[in-house]
N, C-alpha and C positions, 0 to 999 in steps of 0.2 A: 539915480543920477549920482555920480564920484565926480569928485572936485580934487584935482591937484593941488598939493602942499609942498612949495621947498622950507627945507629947516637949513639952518646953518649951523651946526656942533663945535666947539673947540673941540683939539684933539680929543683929552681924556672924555671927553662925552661922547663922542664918536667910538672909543674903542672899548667905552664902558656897551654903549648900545650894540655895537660885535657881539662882544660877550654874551650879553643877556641872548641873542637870537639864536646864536652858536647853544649856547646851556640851555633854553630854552624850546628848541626845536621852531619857534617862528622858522615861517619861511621869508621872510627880510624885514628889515627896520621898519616899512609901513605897515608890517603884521602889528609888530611889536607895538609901535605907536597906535595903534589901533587898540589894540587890547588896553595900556593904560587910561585910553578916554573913555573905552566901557566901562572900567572899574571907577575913573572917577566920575565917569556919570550916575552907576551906580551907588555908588559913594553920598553922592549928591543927593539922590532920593531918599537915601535910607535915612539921611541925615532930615530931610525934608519930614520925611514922614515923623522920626522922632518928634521933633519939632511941632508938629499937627497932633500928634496922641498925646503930647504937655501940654499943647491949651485944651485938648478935646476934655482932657481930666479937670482939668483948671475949671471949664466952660461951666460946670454943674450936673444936674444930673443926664442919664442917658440917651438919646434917641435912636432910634432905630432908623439902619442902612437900608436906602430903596438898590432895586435891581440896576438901576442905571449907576448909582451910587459907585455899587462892587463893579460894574463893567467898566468903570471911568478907573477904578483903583487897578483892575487888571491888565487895561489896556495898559495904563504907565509901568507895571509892573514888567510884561511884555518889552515894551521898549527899549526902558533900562537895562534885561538882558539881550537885546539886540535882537528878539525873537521877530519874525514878521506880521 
């Protein structure tokens, strides 16, 4: 399922985002926009994850990952690069 989005740009953002699609070979601004919410979603996780391995060291000592564990870490993995 795709969901429409209008954005509204003042100019210089509008001909900043030409630019980038023009240099960038996007085939149009909703490429473009597209791409920066996989990176900052990816952004997001990595940050997330960070955040999870600081308390996991924090937590004390170590336990051991079940199979579902890694499946649950690869699916968001997956995700985040937009894989299917």
């Amino acid at each position: 399922m795709t969901n429409a989005l209008t954005v509204s740009l003042p100019d210089e953002l509008d001909e900043f985002v030409g630019r980038r699609v023009r240099e960038e070979a996007y085939a149009d601004a909703g490429e473009y926009l597209r791409a920066l919410i996989r990176a900052d979603r990816r952004r997001a996780l990595e940050e997330k994850l960070e955040r999870l391995v600081e308390e996991a060291l924090d937590s004390g000592p170590p336990e051991t990952l079940t199979d579902a564990d890694w499946t649950t870490l690869h699916r968001e993995l997956d995700e985040a690069r937009g894989s299917p």
